[in-house]
C-alpha positions as a Markdown table, in Angstrom:
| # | Residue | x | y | z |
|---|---|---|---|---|
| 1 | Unk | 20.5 | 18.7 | 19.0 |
| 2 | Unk | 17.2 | 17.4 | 16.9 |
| 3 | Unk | 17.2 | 13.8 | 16.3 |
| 4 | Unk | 16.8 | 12.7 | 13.0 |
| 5 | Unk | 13.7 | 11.0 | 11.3 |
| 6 | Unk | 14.8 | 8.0 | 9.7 |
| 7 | Unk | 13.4 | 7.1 | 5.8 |
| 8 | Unk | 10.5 | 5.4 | 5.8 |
| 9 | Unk | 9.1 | 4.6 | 2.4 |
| 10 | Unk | 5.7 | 3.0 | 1.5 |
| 11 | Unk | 5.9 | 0.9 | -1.9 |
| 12 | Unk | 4.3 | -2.0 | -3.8 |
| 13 | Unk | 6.2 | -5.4 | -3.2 |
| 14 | Unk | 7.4 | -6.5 | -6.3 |
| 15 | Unk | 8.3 | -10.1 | -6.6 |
| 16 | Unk | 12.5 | -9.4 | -5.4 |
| 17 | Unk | 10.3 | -9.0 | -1.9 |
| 18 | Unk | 9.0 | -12.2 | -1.4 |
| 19 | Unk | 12.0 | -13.9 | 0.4 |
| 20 | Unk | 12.1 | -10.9 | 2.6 |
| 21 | Unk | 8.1 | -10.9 | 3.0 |
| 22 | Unk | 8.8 | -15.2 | 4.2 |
| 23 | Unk | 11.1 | -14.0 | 6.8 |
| 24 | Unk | 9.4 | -10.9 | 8.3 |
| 25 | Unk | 6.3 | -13.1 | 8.5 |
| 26 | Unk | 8.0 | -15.7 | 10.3 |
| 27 | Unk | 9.3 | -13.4 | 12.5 |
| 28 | Unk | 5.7 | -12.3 | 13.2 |
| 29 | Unk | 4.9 | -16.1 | 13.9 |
| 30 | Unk | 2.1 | -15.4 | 10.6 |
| 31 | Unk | 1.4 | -17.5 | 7.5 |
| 32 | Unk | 3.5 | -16.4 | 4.6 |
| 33 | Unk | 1.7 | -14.0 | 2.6 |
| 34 | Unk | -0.1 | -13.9 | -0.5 |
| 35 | Unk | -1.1 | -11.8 | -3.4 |
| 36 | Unk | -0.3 | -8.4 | -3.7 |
| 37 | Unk | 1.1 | -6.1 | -0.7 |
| 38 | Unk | 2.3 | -2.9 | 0.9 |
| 39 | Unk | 5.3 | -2.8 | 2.6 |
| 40 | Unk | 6.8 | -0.2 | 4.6 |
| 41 | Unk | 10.7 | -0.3 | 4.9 |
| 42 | Unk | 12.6 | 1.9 | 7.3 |
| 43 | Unk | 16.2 | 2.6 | 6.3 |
| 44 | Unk | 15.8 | 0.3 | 3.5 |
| 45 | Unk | 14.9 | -2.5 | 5.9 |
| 46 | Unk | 11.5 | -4.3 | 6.0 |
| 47 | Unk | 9.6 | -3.5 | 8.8 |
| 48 | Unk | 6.0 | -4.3 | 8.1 |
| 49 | Unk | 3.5 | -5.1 | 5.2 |
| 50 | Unk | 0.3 | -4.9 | 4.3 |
| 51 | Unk | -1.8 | -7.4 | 2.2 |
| 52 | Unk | -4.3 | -5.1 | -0.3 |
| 53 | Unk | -7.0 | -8.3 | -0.4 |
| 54 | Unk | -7.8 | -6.8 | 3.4 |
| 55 | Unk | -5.8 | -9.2 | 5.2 |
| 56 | Unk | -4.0 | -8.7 | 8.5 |
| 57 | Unk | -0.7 | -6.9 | 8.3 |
| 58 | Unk | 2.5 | -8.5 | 9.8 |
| 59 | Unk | 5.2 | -6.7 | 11.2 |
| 60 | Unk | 8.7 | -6.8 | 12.7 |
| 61 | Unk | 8.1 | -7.9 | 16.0 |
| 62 | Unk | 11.6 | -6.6 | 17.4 |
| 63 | Unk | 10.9 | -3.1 | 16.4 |
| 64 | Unk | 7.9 | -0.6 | 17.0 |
| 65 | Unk | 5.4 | -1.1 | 14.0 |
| 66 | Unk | 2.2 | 0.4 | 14.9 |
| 67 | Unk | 2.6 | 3.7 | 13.5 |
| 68 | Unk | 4.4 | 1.8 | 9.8 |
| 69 | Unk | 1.2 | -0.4 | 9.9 |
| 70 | Unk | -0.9 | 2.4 | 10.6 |
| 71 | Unk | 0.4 | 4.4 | 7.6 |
| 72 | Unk | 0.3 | 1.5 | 5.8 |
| 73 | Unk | -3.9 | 0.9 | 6.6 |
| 74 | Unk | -3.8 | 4.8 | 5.5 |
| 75 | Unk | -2.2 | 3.7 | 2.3 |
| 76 | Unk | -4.0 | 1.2 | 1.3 |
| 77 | Unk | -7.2 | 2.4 | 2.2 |
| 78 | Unk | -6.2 | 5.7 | -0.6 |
| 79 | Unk | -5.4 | 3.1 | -3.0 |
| 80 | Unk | -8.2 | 0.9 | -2.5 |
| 81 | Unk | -11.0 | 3.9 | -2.8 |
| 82 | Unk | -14.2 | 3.3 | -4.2 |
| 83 | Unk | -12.8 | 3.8 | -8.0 |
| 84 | Unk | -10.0 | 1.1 | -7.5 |
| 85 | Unk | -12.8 | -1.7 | -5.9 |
| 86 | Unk | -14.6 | -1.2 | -8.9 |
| 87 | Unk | -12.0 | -2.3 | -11.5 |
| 88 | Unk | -9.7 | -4.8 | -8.8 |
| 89 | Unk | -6.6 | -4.6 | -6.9 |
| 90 | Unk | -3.8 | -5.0 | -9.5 |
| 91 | Unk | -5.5 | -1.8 | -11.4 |
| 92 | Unk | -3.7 | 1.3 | -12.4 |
| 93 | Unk | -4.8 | 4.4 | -10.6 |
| 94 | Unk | -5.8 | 7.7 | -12.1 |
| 95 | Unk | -3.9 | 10.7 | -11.6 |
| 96 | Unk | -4.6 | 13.8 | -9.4 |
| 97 | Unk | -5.1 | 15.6 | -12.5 |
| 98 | Unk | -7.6 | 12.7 | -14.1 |
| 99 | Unk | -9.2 | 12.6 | -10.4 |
| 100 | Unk | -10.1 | 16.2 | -10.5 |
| 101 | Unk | -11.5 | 15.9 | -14.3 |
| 102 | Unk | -13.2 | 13.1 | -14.0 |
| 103 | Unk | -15.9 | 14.7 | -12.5 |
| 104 | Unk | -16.2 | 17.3 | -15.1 |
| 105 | Unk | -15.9 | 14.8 | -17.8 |
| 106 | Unk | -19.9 | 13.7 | -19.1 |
| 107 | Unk | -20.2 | 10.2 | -19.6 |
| 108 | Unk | -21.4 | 10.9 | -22.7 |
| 109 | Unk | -20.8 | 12.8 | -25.8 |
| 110 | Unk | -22.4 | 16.1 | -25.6 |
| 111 | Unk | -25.3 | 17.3 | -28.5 |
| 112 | Unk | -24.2 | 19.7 | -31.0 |
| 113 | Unk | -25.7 | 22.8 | -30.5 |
């Protein structure tokens, strides 16, 4: 019989997180954290996060973490690309579909012929 995978899910913390974030990081004996993060939850539980500033991550200490916190570096590294530096952390990011056009796109208006 195949064991099961459980649900992991990668998400912005929204600010219903922040009692959670208070306690994991306490768990993780780390300062509470600040600004905006990546968490990863497994079965709906918080099991690690992930500040987007570059900070370190903190982590359920009761559980295994490095591969959540791994994913989590993977993560943030995807949404903090090159594009997203340039306009901040808190910025919206473009869409496969604008990512693929952008590079077709001139960055200026085209000469009538």
């Amino acid at each position: 019989m195949e064991a099961r995978q459980p649900d992991v899910i990668l998400r912005l913390a929204e600010a219903t997180d922040t009692r959670r974030l208070r306690i994991l990081a306490q768990l993780d004996s780390a300062p509470a954290p600040r600004g905006p993060m990546l968490i990863a939850e497994v079965e709906g539980r918080l099991r690690a996060a992930l500040p987007l500033d570059g900070g370190e991550p903190i982590a359920d200490p009761f559980r295994r973490s490095a591969d959540l916190v791994e994913l989590l570096r993977t993560r943030a590294a995807q949404l903090t690309g090159p594009e997203r530096r340039r306009r901040g952390p808190l910025a919206t990011t473009l869409s496969a579909l604008e990512r693929r056009t952008a590079d077709l796109r001139s960055p200026k208006p085209l000469a009538p012929l």
